[in-house]
N, CA, C and O atoms as CSV, one atom per row, in Angstrom:
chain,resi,resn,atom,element,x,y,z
A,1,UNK,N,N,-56.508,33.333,42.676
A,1,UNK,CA,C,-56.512,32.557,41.452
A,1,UNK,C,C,-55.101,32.428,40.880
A,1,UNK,O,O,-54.772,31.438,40.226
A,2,UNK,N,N,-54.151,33.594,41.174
A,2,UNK,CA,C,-52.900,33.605,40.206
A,2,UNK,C,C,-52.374,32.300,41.502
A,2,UNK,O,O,-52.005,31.332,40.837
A,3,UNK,N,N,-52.251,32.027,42.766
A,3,UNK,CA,C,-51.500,31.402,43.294
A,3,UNK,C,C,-52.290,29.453,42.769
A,3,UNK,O,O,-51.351,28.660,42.846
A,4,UNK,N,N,-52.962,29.079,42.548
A,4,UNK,CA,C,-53.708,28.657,42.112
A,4,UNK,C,C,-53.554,27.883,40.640
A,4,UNK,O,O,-53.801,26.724,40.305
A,5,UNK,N,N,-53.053,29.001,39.933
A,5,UNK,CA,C,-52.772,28.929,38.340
A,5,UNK,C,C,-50.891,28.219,38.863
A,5,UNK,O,O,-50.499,27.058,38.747
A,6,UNK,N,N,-50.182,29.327,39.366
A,6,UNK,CA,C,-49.064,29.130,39.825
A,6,UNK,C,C,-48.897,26.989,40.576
A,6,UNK,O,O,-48.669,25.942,39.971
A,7,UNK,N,N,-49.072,27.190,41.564
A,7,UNK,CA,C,-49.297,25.574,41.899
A,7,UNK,C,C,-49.835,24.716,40.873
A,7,UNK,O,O,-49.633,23.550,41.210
A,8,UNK,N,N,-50.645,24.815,39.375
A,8,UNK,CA,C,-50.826,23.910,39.059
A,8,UNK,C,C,-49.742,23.810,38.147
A,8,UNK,O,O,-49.225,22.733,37.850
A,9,UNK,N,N,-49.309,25.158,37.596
A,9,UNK,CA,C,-48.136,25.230,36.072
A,9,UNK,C,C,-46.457,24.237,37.066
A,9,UNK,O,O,-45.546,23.820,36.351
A,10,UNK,N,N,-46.379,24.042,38.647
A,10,UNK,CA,C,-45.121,23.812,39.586
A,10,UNK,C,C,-45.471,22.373,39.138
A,10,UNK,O,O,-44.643,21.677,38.550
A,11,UNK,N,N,-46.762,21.931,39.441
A,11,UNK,CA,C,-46.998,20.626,39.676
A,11,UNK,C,C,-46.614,19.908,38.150
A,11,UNK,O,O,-45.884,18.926,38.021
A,12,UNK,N,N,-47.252,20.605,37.104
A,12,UNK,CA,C,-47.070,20.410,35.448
A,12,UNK,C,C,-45.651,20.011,35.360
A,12,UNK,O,O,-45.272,19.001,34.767
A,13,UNK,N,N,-44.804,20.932,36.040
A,13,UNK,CA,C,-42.906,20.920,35.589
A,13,UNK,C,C,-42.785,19.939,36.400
A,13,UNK,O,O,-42.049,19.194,35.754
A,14,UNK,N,N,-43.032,19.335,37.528
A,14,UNK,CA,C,-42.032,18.747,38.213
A,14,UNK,C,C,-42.895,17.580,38.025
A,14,UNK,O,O,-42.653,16.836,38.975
A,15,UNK,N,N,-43.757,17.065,37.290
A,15,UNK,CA,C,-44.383,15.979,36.863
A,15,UNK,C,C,-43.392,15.794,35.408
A,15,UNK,O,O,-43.024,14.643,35.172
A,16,UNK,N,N,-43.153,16.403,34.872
A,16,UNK,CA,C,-42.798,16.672,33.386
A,16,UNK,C,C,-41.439,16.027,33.355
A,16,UNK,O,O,-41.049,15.208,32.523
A,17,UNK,N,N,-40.573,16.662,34.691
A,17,UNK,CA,C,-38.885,16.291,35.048
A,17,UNK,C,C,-39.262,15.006,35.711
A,17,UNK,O,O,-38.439,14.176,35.327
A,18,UNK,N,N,-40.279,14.347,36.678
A,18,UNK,CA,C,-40.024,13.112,36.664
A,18,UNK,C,C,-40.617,11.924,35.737
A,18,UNK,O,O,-40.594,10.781,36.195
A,19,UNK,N,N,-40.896,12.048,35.059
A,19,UNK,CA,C,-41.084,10.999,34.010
A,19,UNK,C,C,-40.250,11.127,33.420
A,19,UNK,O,O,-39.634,10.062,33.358
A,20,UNK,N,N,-39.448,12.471,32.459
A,20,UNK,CA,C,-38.333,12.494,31.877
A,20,UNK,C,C,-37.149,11.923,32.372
A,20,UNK,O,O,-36.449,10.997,31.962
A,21,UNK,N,N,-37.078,12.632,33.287
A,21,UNK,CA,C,-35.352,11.976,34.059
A,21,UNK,C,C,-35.586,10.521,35.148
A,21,UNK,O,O,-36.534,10.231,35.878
A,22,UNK,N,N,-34.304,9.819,34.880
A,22,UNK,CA,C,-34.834,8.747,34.983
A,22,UNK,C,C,-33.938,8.557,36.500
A,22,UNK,O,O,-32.751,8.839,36.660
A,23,UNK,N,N,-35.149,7.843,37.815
A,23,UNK,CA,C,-34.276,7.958,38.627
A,23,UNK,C,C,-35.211,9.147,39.466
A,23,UNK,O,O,-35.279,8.666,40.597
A,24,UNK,N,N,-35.628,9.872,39.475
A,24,UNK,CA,C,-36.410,11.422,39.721
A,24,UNK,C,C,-37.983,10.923,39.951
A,24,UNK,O,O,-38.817,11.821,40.072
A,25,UNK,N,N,-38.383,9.700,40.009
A,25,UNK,CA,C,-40.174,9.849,40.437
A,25,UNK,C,C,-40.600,9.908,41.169
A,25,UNK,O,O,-41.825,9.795,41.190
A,26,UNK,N,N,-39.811,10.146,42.362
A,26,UNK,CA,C,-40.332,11.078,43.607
A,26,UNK,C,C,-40.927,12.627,42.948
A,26,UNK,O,O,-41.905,13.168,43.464
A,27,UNK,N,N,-40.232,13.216,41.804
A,27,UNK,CA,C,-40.939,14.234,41.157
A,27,UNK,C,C,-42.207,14.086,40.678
A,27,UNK,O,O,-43.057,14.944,40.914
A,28,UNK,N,N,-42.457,13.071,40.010
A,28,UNK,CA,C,-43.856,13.172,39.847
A,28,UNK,C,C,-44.620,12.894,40.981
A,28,UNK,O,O,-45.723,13.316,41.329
A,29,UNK,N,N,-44.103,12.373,41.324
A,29,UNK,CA,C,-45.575,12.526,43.083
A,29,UNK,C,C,-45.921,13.553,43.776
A,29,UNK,O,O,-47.020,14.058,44.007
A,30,UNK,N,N,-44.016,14.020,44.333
A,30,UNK,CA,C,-44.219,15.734,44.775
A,30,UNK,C,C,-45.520,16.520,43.679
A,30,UNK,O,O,-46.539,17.143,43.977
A,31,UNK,N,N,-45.000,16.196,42.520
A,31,UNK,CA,C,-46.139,17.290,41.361
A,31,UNK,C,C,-47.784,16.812,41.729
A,31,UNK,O,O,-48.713,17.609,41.857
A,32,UNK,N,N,-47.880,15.405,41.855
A,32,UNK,CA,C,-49.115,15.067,41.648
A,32,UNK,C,C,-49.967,15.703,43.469
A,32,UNK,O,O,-51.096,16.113,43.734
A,33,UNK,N,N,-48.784,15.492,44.276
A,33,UNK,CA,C,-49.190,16.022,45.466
A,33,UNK,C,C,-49.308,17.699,45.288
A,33,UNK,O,O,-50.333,18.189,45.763
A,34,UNK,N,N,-48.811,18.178,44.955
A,34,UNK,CA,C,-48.687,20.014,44.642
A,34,UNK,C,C,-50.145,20.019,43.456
A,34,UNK,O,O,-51.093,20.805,43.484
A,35,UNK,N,N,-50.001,19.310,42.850
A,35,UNK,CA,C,-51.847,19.085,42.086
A,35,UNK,C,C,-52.821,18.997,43.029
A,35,UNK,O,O,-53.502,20.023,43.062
A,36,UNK,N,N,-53.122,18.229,43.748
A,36,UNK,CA,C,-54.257,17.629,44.720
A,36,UNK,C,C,-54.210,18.879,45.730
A,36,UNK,O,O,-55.366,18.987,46.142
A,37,UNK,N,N,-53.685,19.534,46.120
A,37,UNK,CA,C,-53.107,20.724,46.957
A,37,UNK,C,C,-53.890,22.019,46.416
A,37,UNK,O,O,-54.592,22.784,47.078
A,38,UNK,N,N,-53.623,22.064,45.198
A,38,UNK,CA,C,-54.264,23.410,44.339
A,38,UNK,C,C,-55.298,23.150,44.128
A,38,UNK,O,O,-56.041,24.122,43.995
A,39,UNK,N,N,-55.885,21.870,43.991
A,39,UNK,CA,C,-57.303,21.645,43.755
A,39,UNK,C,C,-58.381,21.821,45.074
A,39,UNK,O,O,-59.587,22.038,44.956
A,40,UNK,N,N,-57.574,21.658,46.463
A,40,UNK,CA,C,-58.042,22.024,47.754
A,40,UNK,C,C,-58.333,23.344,48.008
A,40,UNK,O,O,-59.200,24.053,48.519
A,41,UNK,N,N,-57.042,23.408,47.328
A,41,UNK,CA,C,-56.906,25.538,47.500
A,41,UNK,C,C,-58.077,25.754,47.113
A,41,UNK,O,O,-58.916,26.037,47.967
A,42,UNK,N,N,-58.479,25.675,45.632
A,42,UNK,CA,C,-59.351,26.323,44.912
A,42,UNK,C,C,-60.695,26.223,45.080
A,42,UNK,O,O,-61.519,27.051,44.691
A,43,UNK,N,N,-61.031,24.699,45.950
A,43,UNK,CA,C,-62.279,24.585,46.507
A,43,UNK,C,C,-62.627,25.529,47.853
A,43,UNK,O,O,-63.713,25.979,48.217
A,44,UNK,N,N,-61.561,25.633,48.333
A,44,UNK,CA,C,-61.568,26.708,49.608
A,44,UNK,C,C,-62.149,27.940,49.046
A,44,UNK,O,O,-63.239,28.447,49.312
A,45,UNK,N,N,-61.304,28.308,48.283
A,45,UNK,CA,C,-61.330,29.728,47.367
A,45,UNK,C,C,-63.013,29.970,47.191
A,45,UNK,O,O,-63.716,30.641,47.946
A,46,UNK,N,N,-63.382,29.340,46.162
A,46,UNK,CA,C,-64.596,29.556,45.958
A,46,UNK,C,C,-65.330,29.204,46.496
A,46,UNK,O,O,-66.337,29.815,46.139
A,47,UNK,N,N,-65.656,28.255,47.529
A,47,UNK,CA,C,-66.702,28.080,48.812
A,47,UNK,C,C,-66.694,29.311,49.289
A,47,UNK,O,O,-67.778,29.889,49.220
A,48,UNK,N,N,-65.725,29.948,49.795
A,48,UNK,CA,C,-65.886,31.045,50.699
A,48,UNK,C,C,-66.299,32.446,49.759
A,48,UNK,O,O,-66.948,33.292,50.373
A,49,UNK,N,N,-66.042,32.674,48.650
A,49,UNK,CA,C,-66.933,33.438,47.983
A,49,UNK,C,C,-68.522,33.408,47.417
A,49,UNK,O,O,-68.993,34.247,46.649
A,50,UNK,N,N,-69.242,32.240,47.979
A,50,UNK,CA,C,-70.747,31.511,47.622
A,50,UNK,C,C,-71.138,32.686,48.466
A,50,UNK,O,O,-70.298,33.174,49.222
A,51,UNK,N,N,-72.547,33.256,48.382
A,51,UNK,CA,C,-73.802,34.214,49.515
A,51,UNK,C,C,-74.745,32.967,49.299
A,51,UNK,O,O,-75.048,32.214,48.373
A,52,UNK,N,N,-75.112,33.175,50.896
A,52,UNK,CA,C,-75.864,32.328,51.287
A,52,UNK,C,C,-76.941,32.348,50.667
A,52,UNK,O,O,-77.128,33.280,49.884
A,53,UNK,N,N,-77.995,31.288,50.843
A,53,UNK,CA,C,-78.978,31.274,50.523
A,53,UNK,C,C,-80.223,31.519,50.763
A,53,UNK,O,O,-80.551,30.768,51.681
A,54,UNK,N,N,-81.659,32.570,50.234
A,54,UNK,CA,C,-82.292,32.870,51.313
A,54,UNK,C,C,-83.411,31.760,51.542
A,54,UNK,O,O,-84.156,31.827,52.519
């Protein structure tokens, strides 16, 4: 979960620096891609902690 929390607060900053700085929106994509990434993670994450069903 902390790596998780971590990838989304990376994606937050480097979304944040490319809209700000002008010239830099390859940053917001990298971020929006490092978003879509953590959201994979986290579906992994918790699929694999589900018990089956009887």
């Amino acid at each position: 979960m902390t790596l998780f929390l971590l990838l989304v607060l990376a994606a937050i900053v480097l979304g944040i620096i490319g809209v700000a700085v002008k010239g830099l929106f390859y940053l917001l994509i990298i971020g929006v891609v490092v978003f879509v990434a953590a959201l994979v993670f986290l579906g992994m994450q918790l699929g694999r902690h589900r018990r089956p069903l009887r």
